[in-house]
N, C-alpha and C positions, 0 to 999 in steps of 0.2 A: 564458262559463262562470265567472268570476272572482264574480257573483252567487252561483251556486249554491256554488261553495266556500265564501264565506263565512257563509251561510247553513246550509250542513253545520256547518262550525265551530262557528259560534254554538248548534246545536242542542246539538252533542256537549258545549260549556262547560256548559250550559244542564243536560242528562242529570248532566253528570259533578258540580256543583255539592247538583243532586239524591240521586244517591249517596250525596253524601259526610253529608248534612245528616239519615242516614237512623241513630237509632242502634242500636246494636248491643248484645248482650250473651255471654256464653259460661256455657256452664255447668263444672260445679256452683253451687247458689247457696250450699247449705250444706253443710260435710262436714267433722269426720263429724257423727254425730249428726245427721242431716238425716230419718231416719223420718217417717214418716205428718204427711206436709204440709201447711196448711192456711193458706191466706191470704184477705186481703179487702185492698181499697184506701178510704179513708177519710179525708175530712178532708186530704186532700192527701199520704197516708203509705201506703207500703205497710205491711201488717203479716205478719208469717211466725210460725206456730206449729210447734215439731215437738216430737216423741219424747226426751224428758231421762232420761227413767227417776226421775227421783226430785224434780220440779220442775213446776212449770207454768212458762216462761217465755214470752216474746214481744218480737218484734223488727223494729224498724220503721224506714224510710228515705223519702227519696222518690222515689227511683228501685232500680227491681230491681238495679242493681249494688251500689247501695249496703248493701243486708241483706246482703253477704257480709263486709264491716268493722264493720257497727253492733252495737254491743254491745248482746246481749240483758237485758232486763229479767226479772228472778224478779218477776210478780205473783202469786204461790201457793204457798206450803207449806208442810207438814201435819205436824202433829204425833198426831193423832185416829187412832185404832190400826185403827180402821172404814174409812179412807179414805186411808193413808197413804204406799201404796208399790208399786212398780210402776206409777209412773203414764205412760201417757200414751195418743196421739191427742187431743189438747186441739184444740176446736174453740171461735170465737164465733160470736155471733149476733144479729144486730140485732133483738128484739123488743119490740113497742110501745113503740119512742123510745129502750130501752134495752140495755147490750150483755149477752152473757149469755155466761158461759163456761161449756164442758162439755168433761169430761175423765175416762176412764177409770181408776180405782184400786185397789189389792186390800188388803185386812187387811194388818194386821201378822204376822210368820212365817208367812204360807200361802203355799202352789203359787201359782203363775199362774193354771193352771187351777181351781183349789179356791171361788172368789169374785173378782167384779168386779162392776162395778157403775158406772155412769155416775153424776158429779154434777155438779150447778150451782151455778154463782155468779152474784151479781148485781153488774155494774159499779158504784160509788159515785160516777161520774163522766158523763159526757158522750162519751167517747171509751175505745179500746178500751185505753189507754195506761194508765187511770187504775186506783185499786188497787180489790179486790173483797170481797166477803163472801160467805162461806157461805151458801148455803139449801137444801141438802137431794139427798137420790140420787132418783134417776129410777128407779122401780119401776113397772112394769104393775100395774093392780088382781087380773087374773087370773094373775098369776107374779112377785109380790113377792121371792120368794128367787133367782129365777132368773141361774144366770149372764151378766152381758151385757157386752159392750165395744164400742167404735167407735162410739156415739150419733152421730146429727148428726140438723137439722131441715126437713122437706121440708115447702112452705108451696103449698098447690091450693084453688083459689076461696077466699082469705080465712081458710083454716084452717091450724092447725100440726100437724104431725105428728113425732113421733119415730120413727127407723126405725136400729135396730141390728142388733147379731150375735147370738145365742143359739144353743142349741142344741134341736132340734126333739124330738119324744116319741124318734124313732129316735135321738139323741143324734149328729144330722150336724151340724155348725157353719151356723144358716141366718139368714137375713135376716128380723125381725119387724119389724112397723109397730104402734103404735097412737097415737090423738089426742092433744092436748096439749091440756088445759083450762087451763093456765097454762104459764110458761117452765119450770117444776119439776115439775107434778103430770102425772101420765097417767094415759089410762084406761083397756081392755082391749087387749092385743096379740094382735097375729093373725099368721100365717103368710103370707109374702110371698115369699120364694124357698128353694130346697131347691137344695144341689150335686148335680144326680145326672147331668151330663154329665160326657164322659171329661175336655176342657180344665177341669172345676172339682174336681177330684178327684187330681188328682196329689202325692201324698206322704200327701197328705192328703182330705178333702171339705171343703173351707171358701166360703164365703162372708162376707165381713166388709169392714169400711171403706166401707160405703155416700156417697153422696155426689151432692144434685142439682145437674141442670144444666136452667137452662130456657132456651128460643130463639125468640122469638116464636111466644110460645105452646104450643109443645111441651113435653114435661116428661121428662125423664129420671130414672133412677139410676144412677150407676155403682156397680160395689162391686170387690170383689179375691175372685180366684177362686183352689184349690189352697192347696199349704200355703206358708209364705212362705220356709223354708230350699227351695225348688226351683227353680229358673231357671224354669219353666212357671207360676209368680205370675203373674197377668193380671188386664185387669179385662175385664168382662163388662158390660152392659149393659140393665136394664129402661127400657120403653118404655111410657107411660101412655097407654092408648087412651079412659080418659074410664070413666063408671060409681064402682061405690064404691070408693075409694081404696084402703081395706083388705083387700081381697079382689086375690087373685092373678090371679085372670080377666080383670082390669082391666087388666094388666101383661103386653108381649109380651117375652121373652128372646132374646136373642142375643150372641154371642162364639165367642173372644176378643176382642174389638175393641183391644184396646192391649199388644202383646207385646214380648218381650225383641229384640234389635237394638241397632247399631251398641258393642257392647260393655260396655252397657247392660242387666242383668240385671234380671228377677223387678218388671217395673216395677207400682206397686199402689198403696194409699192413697194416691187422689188426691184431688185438689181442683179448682175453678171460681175463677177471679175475672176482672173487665171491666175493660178498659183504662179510664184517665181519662174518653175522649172518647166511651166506649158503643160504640165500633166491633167491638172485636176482644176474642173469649172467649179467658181465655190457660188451661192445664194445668198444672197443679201438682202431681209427684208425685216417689215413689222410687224407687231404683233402686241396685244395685249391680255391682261390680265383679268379683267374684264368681261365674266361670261357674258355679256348679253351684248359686248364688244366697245369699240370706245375710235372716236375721231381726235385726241387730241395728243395734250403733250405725253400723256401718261403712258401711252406708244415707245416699244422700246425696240433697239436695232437686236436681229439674230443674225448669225452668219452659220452656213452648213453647208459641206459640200455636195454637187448634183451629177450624179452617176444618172452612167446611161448603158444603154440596151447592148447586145453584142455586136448590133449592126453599125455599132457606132456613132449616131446621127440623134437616135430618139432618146428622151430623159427622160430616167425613172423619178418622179418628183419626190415620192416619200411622204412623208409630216414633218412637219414643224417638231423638232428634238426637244425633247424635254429640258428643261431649264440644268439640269443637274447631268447631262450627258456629259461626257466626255467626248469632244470635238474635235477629229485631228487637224492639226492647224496645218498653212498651206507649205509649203517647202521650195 
């Protein structure tokens, strides 16, 4: 028996070595100020965008611990009375070799609601770190004045697409699509999602912070449903079954798929990014403390990884991890 004991032993050093060699992270990564999340890994750096209110910034490390000490960089801000204030949801984007930043802003003295408007920048650089220049707001050809916020870019068979928040003829907060004939220019938007379930309607009807996820081959949308001061903020979920991309027929719905838990409120504008080694899709989003939920700065960034089904394709969303988890970070 003296074999098999040590042989246990050896295994359990063996397990326990394993463990230890396995890292970890906790959340928050940012707080406060951690709103509407948006990351990529690149070039060996993680990069974190969120919600400044009066700034584009970005923040980058090479491990996800490390974006909760690294100082963010201001690459953006505006003095242009069109594009000035109230910014954010700052997203990048890698398009033909180059990075491209988009960010929502409102005039100078107006409402929040009164005008917004998605604009881009073009990287001057090679990487997302580097500084940017102005080129222009993202306007539909058929709804150039139209209020919009949340832009991000969804890429099917070789094409771009922009897909934000507007509000539809009935004046509900809804999700539009249309192409991208460049990183700046679009051409007609179309009608892509309407709130008119009970989970997308609570405080409010909204639909907004769109955001793809693709899985070998599969293609998603996530977006945020309800309004964002309510603990019932969720994201929801379109499903691209193939046909024309801008047509809603195309698209099956379903949610809430990602709800408030473990003390973790009103969880929504998320995000996608892949581990270094392609293995594991990680989650990127917000979240407050806040039972009865919260729309501001007080919003803090969580990251978690998003496992999926055996078939490969479908995500098991989970909850929102407890503040006190242990995170395995990405590899």
């Amino acid at each position: 028996m003296l074999w098999f004991a040590l042989i246990r032993a050896a295994s359990l050093f063996l397990f326990a070595q394993v463990a230890v060699s396995v890292t970890t992270f906790t959340n928050p990564i940012k707080n406060p100020n951690g709103s509407d999340p948006f990351m990529v890994y690149d070039g060996g750096y993680y990069y974190l965008l969120t919600t400044t209110w009066t700034n584009v910034q970005i923040t980058r490390a090479t491990t996800v611990t490390g974006l909760k000490t690294a100082t963010p960089k201001v690459v953006w801000t505006d003095s242009t009375s069109t594009r000035c204030c109230n910014v954010w949801a700052p997203e990048i984007h890698k398009i033909d070799g180059k990075w491209w930043l988009y960010y929502t802003a409102n005039r100078a003295n107006q409402p929040i609601l009164i005008f917004n408007v998605p604009t881009s920048f073009k990287a001057c650089g090679s990487t997302p770190w580097d500084s940017y220049s102005y080129k222009g707001q993202l306007k539909s050809t058929n709804a150039p004045d139209a209020w919009a916020i949340d832009g991000t870019v969804l890429t099917i068979s070789g094409t771009n697409y922009f897909v934000f928040s507007s509000p539809n003829p009935s004046g509900l907060q809804s999700l539009y699509i249309a192409p991208m004939t460049n990183a700046y220019t679009l051409g007609a938007s179309s009608l892509l999602s309407t709130p008119t379930n009970s989970w997308e309607t609570v405080g409010a009807p909204v639909n907004e912070g769109p955001q793809a996820l693709y899985k070998n081959g599969a293609i998603y949308l996530t977006y945020s449903a309800s309004y964002c001061w309510t603990a019932s903020y969720s994201l929801g979920l379109l499903k691209y079954n193939g046909g024309t991309v801008t047509s809603s027929s195309s698209w099956t719905k379903s949610g809430p798929v990602f709800t408030s838990a473990n003390g973790n409120y009103g969880p929504g504008h998320n995000g996608f990014f892949t581990s270094p080694d392609g293995g594991t899709t990680y989650l990127v989003y917000h979240a407050t403390s806040n039972s009865a939920g919260a729309c501001d700065g007080s919003r803090y960034t969580l990251i978690q990884p998003l496992y999926f089904h055996t078939d490969g394709v479908t995500p098991i969303w989970g909850v929102p991890r407890a503040l006190s988890d242990n995170i395995p970070a990405p590899t």
